[in-house]
C-alpha positions, -999 to 999 in steps of 0.1 A, spaced: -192 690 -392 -200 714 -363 -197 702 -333 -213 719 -304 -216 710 -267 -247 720 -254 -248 716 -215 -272 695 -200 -284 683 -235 -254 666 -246 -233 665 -284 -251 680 -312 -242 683 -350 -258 701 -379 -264 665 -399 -268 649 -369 -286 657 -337 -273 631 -307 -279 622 -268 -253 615 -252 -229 623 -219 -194 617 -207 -164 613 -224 -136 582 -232 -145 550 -213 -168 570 -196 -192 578 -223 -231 569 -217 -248 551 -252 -251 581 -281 -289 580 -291 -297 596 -325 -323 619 -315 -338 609 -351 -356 580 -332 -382 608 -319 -389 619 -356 -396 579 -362 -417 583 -330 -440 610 -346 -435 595 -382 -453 563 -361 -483 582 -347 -492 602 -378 -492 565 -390 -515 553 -367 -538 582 -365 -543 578 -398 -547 542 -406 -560 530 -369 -578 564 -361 -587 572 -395 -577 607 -392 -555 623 -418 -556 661 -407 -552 683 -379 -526 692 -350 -513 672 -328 -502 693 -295 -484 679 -261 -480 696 -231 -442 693 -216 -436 689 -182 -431 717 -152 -409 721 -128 -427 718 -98 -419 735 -61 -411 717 -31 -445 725 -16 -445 765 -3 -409 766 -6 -384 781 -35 -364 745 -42 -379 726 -70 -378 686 -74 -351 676 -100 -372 676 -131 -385 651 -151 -401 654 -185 -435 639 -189 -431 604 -207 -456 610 -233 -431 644 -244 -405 626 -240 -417 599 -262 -423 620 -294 -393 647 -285 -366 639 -267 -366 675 -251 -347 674 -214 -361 712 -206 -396 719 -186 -423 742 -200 -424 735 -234 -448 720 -259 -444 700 -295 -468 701 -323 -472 676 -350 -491 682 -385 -511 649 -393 -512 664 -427 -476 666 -434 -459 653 -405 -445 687 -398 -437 685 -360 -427 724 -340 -410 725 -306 -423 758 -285 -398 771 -264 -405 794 -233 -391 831 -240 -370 834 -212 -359 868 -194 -325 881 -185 -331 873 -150 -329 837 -157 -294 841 -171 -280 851 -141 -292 824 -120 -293 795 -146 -265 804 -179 -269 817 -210 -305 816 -228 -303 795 -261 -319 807 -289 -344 788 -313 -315 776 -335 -297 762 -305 -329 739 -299 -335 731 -337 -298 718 -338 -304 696 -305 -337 681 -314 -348 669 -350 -380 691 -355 -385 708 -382 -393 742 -364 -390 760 -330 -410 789 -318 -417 805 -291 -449 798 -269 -459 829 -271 -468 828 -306 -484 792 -299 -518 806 -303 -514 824 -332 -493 793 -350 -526 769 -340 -551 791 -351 -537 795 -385 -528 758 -391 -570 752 -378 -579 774 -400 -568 745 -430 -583 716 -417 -589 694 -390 -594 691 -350 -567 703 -325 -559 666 -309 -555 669 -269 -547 640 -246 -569 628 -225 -575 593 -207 -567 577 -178 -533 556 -166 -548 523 -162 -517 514 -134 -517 551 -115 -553 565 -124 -547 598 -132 -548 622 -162 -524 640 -185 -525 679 -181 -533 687 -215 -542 722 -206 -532 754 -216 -536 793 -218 -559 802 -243 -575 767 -253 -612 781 -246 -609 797 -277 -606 760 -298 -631 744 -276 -656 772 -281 -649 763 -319 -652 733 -315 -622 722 -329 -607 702 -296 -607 666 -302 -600 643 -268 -614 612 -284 -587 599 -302 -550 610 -294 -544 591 -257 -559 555 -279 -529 560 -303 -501 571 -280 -506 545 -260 -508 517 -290 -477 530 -303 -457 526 -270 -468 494 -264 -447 481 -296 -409 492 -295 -386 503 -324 -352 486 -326 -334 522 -313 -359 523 -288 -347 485 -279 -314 495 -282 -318 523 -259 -336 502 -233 -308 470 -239 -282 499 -227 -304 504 -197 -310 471 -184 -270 466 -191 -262 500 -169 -290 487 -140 -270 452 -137 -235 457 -137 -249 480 -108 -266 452 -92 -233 432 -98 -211 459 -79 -240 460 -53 -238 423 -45 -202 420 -43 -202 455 -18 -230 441 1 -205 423 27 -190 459 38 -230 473 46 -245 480 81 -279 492 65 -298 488 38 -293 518 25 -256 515 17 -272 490 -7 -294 518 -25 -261 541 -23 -239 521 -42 -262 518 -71 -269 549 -77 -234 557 -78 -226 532 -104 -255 541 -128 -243 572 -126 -204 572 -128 -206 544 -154 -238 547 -174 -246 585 -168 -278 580 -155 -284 603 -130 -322 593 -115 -335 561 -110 -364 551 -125 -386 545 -96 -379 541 -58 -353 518 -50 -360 490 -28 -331 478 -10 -355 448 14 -332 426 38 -347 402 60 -384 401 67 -386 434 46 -384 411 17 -419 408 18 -427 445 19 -437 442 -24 -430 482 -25 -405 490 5 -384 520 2 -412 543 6 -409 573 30 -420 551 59 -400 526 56 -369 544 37 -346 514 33 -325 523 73 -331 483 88 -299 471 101 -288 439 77 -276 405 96 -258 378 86 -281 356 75 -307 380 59 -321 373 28 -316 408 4 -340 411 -23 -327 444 -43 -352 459 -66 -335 490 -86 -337 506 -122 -318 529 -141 -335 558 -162 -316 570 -193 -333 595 -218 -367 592 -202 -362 553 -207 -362 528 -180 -350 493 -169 -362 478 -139 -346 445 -125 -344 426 -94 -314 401 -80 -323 382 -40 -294 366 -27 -278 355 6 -261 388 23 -235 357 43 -226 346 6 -237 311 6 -279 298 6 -290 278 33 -310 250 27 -343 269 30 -331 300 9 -316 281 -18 -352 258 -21 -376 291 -21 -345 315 -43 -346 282 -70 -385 279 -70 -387 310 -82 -360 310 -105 -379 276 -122 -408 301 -128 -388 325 -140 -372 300 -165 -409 286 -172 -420 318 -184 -389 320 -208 -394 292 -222 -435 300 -230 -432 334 -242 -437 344 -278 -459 365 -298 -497 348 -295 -493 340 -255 -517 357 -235 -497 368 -207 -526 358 -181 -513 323 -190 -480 334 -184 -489 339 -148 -503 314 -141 -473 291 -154 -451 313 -128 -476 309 -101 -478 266 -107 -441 264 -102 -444 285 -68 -465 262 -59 -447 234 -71 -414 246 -47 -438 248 -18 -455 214 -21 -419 201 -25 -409 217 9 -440 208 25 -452 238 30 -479 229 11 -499 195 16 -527 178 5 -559 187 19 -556 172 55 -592 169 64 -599 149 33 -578 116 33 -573 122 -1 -536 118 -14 -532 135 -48 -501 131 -70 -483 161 -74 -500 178 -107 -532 172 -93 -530 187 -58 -511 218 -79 -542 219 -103 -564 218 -71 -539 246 -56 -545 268 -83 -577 263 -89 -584 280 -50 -556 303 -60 -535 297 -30 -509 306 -54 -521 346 -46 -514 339 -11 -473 339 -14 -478 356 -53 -504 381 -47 -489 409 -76 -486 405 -111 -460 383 -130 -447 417 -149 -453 443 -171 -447 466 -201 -416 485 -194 -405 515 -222 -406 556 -212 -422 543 -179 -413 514 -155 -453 508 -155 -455 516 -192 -485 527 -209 -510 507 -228 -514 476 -202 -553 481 -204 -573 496 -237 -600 494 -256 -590 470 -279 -573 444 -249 -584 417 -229 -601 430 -196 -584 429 -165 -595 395 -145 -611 395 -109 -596 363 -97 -570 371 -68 -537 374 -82 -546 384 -117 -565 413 -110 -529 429 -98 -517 423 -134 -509 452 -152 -517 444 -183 -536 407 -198 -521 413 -237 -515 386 -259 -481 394 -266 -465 408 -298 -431 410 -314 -419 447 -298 -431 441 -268 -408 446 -238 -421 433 -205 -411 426 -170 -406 388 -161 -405 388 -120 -423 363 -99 -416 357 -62 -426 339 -37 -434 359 -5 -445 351 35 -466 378 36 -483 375 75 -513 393 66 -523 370 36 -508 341 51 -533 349 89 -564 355 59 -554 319 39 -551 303 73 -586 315 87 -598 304 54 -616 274 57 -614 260 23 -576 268 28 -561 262 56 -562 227 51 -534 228 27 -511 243 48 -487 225 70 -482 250 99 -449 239 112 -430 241 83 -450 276 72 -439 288 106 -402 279 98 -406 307 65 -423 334 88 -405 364 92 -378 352 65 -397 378 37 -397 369 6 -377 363 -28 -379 382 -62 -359 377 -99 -372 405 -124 -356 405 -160 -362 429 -188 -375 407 -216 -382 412 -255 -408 395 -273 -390 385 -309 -411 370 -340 -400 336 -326 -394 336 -288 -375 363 -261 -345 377 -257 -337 387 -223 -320 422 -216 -308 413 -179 -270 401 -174 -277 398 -139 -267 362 -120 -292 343 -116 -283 301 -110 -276 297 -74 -238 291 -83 -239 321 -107 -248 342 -73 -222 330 -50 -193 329 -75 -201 364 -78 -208 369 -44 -173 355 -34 -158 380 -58 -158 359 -91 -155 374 -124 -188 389 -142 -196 385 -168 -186 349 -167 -165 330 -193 -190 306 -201 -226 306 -203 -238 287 -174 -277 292 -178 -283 295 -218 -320 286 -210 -321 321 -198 -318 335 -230 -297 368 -220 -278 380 -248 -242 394 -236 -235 432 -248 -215 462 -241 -214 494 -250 -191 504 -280 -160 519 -272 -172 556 -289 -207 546 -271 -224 546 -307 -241 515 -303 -249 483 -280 -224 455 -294 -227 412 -288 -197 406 -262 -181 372 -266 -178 355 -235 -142 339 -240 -128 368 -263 -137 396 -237 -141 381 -200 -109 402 -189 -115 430 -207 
């Protein structure tokens, strides 16, 4: 075999076109880039048998690299999701074809000038990109036009994406020079492209599961290294420092993939803090709370995941009650999951045993004005029936994770609408779920002031609400547990190896051994990997056999 390193790409062969960085111990998971040709191979599928459309092109737009406003930086670029989905391909300005006819699929490369190899290295050629990617052709854009109009000329519509992101609400650019001339034809179809993209995300392959096991594994043996550095840290974000170190000395992922949030304190019940305004710079103290919400992004594929724990080392009374409500809804949802579970249910299973922690501390009582004493299910049925449980869980319970931490596909024409009740109106997606499916499972409980001052003013509320022991949570923030979880034929499997018991968190917090020897939380369903040592493939890690390794 030929073996050539191409920079920024990775190791390719002529039998065998592969993703992958680093080298020895420090080599990142090798993805067969034949796991794009199984993408398209997928979407001609569905076009045809969902769509009912058996000819025509298929054309994406790549992504650009875009300026730093008026300036001459760029942002470190990232290739649009949908691109990456069905090519793999890490440069900007590019576009891929697919024939729904034959399945033919054509990268378009920008013909670059000399300049650029001054500034940037040596231009590759066509064969340099045909050996990287597994496509069956590369051209240049510049004879884009001319390659379309001739394959039009056969049969069949020119297939452009257009629809909008049910979680961001915006639009793919699907635009391009000399497109009026297809439109005036009218061969430009808009209709049915975006529909089956965004079914065919929703369901994962097993290398796209494979790729996104490796991910979740990179993103918590960071948080691991983050908890047990947490002790030396003035500011938060020390926190947000050392995790993108590890993820990229260790799993050779060099961007997150989304913000981090690195929330001590009352920040804790900030849901999206890290923002420019509030960039992760509070000062931590002793007995902060640290809720820790940070991804890794490998190959355009993300994890996201989310550990709380005590920055002293130890939970007080209060934390541990709140940090092991939420864990119980966490574990709730574990145990429901499986393919024919609407995941509206879902949260609302999380949100009962929220409530259920609160009741327990008596922060939540029975209705004081009424003289009625309820047993414990009933005043939680009563609870969520007013959908208190939105006051301290106002966002969603999770959602589908894949080339996007908010994946694709929550909301379509062929799912369950989204529901107006408070709470699950923030849900990204109301599925029933499917084998394939790889979801977010994070609920919280937060003391949020502003939804805590409304609930209170609230008559039908406030009369649940026992004020001095709410007080004693104010300013506190909030706790959050996200996992990475696959739907199976006959239950989950979850792709987090983070802690997660109370003891689990301070025997790691004290500088214990992870992953553990033993299994102390099997109900969590994690299954125990590693990368291979040639970084081929995700393998099962025994416990016993490898905890020193």
């Amino acid at each position: 075999k030929t073996m050539m390193n191409v920079p920024g790409i990775g190791w390719a062969t002529n039998q065998k076109p592969v993703y992958q960085l680093g080298k020895g111990k420090r080599k990142s998971l090798a993805i067969p880039l034949e796991v794009h040709k199984l993408t398209r191979d997928k979407l001609v599928h569905t076009m045809r048998s969902v769509r009912n459309i058996t000819s025509g092109i298929v054309l994406l737009k790549g992504g650009k690299e875009v300026a730093q406003y008026d300036s001459d930086v760029s942002y470190l670029f990232r290739q649009d999701s949908w691109f990456n989905y069905l090519f793999g391909v890490k440069e900007p300005d590019m576009f891929g074809a697919v024939n729904l006819s034959t399945g033919k699929s054509v990268l378009f490369i920008p013909k670059l000038t000399q300049e650029y190899s001054v500034w940037c290295g040596a231009i590759r050629p066509p064969q340099d990109f045909l050996m990287s990617y597994a496509v069956d052709e590369v051209l240049y854009v510049d004879d884009m036009i001319f390659w379309l109009t001739n394959e039009l000329e056969k049969d069949g519509n020119l297939h452009l994406l257009s629809g909008v992101n049910t979680d961001s609400g915006l639009k793919p650019d699907a635009t391009f020079d000399g497109m009026d001339q297809f439109i005036v034809a009218g061969k430009v179809d808009y209709e049915h492209l975006y529909k089956a993209l965004a079914h065919c995300r929703v369901i994962k392959s097993p290398a796209e599961i494979e790729i996104l096991r490796y991910c979740a594994l990179v993103a918590s043996n960071a948080h691991v290294e983050v908890m047990r550095f947490a002790r030396e840290c003035e500011t938060e974000y020390e926190l947000e420092a050392r995790f993108l170190y590890e993820i990229y000395r260790n799993g050779g992922c060099r961007t997150v993939a989304y913000t981090s949030i690195c929330a001590c304190g009352p920040n804790s019940a900030v849901l999206h803090y890290g923002h420019a305004a509030a960039p992760n710079d509070r000062p931590l103290l002793p007995n902060d709370m640290a809720l820790l919400d940070m991804g890794a992004e490998y190959h355009g594929y993300c994890s996201d995941i989310t550990c709380s724990f005590p920055l002293s080392g130890v939970f007080t009374a209060d934390q541990r009650a709140i940090f092991e409500g939420v864990l119980a809804a966490q574990r709730a949802v574990l145990d429901a999951m499986k393919p024919g579970v609407s995941w509206v249910s879902m949260h609302l299973l999380a949100e009962r045993e929220v409530l259920r922690a609160l009741v327990k501390l008596n922060v939540l009582q029975n209705d004081a004005g009424s003289g009625v004493v309820l047993e414990e299910e009933a005043l939680l049925d009563q609870l969520v029936a007013l959908s208190v449980g939105a006051v301290f869980l106002p966002c969603g319970l999770g959602h589908l994770i894949g080339c996007d931490t908010h994946d694709v596909g929550g909301y379509t024409e062929d799912t369950p609408v989204r529901e107006s009740r408070a709470g699950l109106r923030k849900l990204r997606t109301a599925r029933v779920l499917e084998a394939g499916m790889v979801l977010t499972n994070e609920p919280g409980c937060y003391f949020i002031d502003t939804l805590l001052d409304e609930a209170l003013a609230d008559p039908k509320l406030s009369p649940f609400f026992n004020l001095p022991v709410l007080n004693r949570f104010r300013g506190t923030g909030g706790v959050r547990l996200e996992d990475m979880v696959l739907v199976t034929e006959t239950g989950v499997e979850n792709l987090t190896n983070c802690p997660r018991t109370v003891e689990e968190v301070e025997y790691v917090l004290a500088g214990g051994l992870w992953p553990p020897q033993v299994d102390g939380a099997p109900y969590m369903r994690r299954r125990w990997t590693r990368l291979a040592a040639d970084g081929s493939h995700m393998e099962d890690l025994s416990l016993w056999k490898d905890a020193a390794r």
